[in-house]
C-alpha positions as CSV (number, residue, x, y, z in Angstrom):
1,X,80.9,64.8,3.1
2,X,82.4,68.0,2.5
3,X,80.8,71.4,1.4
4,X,82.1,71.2,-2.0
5,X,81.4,67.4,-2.4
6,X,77.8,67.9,-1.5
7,X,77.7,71.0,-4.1
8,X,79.6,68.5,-6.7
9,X,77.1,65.6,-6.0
10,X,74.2,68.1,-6.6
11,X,75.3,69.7,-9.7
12,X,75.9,66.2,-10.9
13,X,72.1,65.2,-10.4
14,X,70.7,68.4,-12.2
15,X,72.9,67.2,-14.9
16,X,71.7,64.1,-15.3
17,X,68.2,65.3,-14.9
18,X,68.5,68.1,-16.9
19,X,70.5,65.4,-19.9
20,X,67.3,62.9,-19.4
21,X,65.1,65.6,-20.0
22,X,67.0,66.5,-22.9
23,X,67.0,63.5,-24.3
24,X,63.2,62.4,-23.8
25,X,62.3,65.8,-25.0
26,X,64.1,65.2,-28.4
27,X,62.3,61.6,-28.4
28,X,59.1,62.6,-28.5
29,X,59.8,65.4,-31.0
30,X,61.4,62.9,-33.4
31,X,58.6,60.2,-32.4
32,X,56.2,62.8,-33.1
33,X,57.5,64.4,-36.5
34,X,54.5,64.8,-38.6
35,X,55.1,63.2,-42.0
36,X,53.5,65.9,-43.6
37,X,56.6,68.3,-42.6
38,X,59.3,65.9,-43.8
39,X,57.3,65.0,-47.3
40,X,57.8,69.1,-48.0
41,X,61.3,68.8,-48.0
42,X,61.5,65.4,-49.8
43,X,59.4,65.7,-52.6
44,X,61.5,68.1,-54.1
45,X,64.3,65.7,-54.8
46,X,62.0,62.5,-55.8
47,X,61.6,61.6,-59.7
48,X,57.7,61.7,-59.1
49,X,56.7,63.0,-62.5
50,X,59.1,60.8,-64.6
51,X,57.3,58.0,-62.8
52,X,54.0,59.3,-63.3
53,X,53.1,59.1,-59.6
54,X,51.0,62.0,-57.7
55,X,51.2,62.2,-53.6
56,X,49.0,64.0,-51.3
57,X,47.0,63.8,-48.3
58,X,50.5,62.8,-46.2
59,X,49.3,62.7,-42.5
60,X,50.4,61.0,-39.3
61,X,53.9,60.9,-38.1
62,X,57.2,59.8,-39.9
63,X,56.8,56.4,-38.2
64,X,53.3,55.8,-38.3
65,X,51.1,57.4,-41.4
66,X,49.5,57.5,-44.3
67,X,49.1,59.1,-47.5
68,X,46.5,59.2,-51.1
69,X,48.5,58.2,-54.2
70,X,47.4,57.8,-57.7
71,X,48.7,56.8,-61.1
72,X,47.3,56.7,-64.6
73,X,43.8,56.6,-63.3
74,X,44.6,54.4,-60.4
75,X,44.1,56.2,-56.7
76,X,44.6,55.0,-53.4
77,X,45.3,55.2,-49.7
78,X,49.3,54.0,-48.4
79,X,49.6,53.3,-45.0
80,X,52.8,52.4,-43.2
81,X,53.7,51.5,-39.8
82,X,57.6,51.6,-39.1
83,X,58.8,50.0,-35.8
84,X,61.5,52.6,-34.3
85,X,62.8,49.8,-32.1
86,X,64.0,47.7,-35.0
87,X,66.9,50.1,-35.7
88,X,68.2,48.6,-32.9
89,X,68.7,45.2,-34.5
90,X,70.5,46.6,-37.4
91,X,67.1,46.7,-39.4
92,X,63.7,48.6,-40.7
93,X,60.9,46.9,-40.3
94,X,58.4,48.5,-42.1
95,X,54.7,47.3,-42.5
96,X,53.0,48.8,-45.1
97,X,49.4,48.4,-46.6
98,X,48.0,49.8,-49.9
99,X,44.0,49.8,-50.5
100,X,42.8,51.5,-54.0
101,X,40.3,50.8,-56.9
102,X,42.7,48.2,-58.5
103,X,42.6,46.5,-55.2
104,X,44.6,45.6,-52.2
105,X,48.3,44.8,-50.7
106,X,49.8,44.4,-47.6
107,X,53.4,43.3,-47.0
108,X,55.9,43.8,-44.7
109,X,59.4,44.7,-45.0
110,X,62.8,44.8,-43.5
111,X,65.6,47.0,-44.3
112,X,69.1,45.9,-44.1
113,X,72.6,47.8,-45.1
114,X,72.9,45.6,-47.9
115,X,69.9,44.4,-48.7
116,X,65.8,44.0,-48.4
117,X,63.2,41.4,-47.2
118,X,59.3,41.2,-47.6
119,X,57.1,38.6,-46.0
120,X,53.8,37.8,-45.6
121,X,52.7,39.5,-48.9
122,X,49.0,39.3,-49.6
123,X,47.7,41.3,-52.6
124,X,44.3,40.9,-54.5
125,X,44.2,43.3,-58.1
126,X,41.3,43.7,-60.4
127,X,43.0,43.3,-63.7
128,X,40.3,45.2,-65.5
129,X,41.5,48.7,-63.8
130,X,44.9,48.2,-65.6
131,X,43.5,48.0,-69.1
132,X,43.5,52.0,-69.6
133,X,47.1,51.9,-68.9
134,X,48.0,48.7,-70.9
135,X,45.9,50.5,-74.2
136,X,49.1,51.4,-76.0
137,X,49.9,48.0,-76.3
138,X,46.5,46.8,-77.1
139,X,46.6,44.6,-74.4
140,X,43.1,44.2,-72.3
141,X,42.9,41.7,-68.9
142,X,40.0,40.6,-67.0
143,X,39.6,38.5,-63.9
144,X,41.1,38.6,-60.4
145,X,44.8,38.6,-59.5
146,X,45.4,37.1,-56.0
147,X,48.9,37.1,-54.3
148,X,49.5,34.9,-51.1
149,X,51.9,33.9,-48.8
150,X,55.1,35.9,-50.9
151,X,58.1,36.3,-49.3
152,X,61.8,36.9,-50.9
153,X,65.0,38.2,-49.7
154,X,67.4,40.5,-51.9
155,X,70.9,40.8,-50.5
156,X,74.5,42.1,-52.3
157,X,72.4,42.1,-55.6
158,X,71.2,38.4,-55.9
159,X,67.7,36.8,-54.5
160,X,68.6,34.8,-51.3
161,X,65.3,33.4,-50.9
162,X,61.7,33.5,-52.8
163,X,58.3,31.4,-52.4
164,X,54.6,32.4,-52.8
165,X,51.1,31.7,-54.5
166,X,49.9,33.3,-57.3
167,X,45.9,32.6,-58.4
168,X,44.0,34.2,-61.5
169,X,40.1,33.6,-61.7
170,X,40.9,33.4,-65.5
171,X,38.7,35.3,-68.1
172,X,38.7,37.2,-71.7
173,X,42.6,38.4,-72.6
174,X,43.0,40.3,-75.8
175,X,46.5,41.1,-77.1
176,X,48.3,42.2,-80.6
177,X,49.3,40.2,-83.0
178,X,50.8,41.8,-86.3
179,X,47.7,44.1,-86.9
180,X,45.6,42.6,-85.9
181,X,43.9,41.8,-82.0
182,X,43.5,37.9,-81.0
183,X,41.8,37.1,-77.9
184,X,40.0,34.1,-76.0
185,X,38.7,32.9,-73.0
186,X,41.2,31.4,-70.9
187,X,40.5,29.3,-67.5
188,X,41.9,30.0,-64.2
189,X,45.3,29.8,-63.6
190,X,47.9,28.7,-60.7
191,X,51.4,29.8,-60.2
192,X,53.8,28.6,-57.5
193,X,57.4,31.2,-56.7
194,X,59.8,28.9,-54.9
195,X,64.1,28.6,-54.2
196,X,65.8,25.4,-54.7
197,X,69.9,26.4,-53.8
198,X,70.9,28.9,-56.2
199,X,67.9,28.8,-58.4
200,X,64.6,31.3,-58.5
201,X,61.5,29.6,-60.2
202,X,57.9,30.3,-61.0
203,X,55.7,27.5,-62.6
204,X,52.7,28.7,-64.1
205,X,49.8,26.3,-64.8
206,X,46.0,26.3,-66.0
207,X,43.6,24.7,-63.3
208,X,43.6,21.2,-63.9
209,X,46.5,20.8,-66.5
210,X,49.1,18.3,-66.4
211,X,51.8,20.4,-67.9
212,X,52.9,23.8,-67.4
213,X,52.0,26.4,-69.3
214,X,55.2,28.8,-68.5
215,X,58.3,28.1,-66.3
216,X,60.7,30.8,-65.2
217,X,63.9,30.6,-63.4
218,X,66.4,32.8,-62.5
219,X,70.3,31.9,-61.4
220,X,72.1,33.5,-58.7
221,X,74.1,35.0,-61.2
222,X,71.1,37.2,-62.6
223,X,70.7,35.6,-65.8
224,X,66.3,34.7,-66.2
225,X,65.3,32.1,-68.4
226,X,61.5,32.0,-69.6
227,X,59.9,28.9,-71.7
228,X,56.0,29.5,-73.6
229,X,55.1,25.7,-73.6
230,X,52.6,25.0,-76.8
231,X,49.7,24.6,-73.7
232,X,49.6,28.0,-73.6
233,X,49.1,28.2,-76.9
234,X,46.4,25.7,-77.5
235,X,44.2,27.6,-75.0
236,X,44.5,31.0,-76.6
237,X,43.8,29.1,-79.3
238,X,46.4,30.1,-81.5
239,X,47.7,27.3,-84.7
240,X,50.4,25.3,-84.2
241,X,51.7,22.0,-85.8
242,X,49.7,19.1,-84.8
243,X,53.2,16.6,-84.0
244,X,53.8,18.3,-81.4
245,X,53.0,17.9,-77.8
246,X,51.5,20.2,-75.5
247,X,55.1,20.2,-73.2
248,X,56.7,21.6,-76.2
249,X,58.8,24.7,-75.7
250,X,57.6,27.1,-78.5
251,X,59.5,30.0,-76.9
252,X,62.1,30.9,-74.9
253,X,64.4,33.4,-73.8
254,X,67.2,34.0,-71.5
255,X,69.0,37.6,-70.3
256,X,70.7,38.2,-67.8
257,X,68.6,40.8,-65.7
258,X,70.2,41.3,-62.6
């Protein structure tokens, strides 16, 4: 090997050191990018008091941190945990946990170009703690919320794919009617989120029932219809003609929402 193809040879390995280098360098700085520093430049542009929503505390990294949020008299402590090796498969997987005094959540999510996933959702919400918000419309809750198993997929602007458990622990609901406030003791209650081909449903039942009390579906076209069956009725104890049965559809409604 020649002079100059020794001096060549060389130049080319403090290259390619000095281009690893480089590059490992700007890895760890962009693994390592507190979130706190990015938050102070994206806040600026978020809608976060036409939402009501206040955000501080923001520590950890872009990829792996946490942050205190509140709302209308709710407060609590976000957490994600993004995995920077996902981008590689064309997709975000993000894994994100919420823990507050209305309650707890933890889902985890997957970006996509056109679209969004979330699996293994698992939620529990003390309905009393929404109250102060829900006073304008005279609406008051009770009991415990519990969401299990809920996954879905949103792609091109239609639901691909939906299923979960819903569970209430049932207890006093007051809401308006005319001017006046009705209200009763209602049992707990079930609810079931599933897909069949193009078609999004949620049955909602008392514990124990033989009908349903509400059924919700939703086409792949957007359009949501919802049906009140007269069981609901019946246990908030509200009058209704005797004829009837408790399957009865006493309302319903369909939009098109998506």
């Amino acid at each position: 090997m020649s002079t100059t193809e020794e001096k060549s040879h060389v130049f080319k390995k403090i290259l390619l050191f000095l281009l690893v280098g480089v590059i490992s360098y700007t890895s760890f700085m962009i693994a390592a990018l507190p979130a706190s520093f990015v938050w102070k430049y994206l806040s600026p542009e978020l809608p976060l008091r036409s939402i009501q929503l206040n955000v501080s505390g923001v520590g950890g990294t872009v990829w792996d941190g946490h942050a205190v949020v509140s709302s209308r008299g709710i407060q609590g402590v976000l957490n994600w945990d993004i995995s920077v090796l996902g981008l590689m498969t064309g997709k975000l997987p993000i894994a994100l946990a919420v823990d507050s005094n209305a309650g707890e959540l933890t889902t985890n999510v997957r970006l996509h170009s056109n679209g969004v996933e979330i699996e293994d959702t698992q939620g529990l919400i003390n309905l009393e703690t929404l109250n102060p918000i829900l006073k304008r419309q005279r609406v008051t809750l009770n009991g415990q919320f519990k969401i299990d198993k809920l996954s879905a997929s949103f792609f091109d602007g239609t639901i691909e794919d939906a299923e979960g458990l819903f569970n209430w622990t049932g207890g006093r609901v007051e809401y308006p009617a005319g001017r006046d406030i009705h209200g009763n003791e209602f049992p707990p209650f079930t609810g079931r989120l599933s897909q069949q081909a193009d078609i999004t449903s949620l049955i909602i039942k008392d514990k124990g029932a033989a009908v349903d009390a509400i059924e919700a579906n939703m086409l792949k076209t957007g359009v949501a219809t919802l049906k009140i069956k007269r069981r609901l009725l019946d246990l908030a104890n509200e009058p209704w003609p005797k004829n009837s049965s408790e399957s009865d559809v006493v309302f319903k409604i369909k939009r098109k929402i998506l």
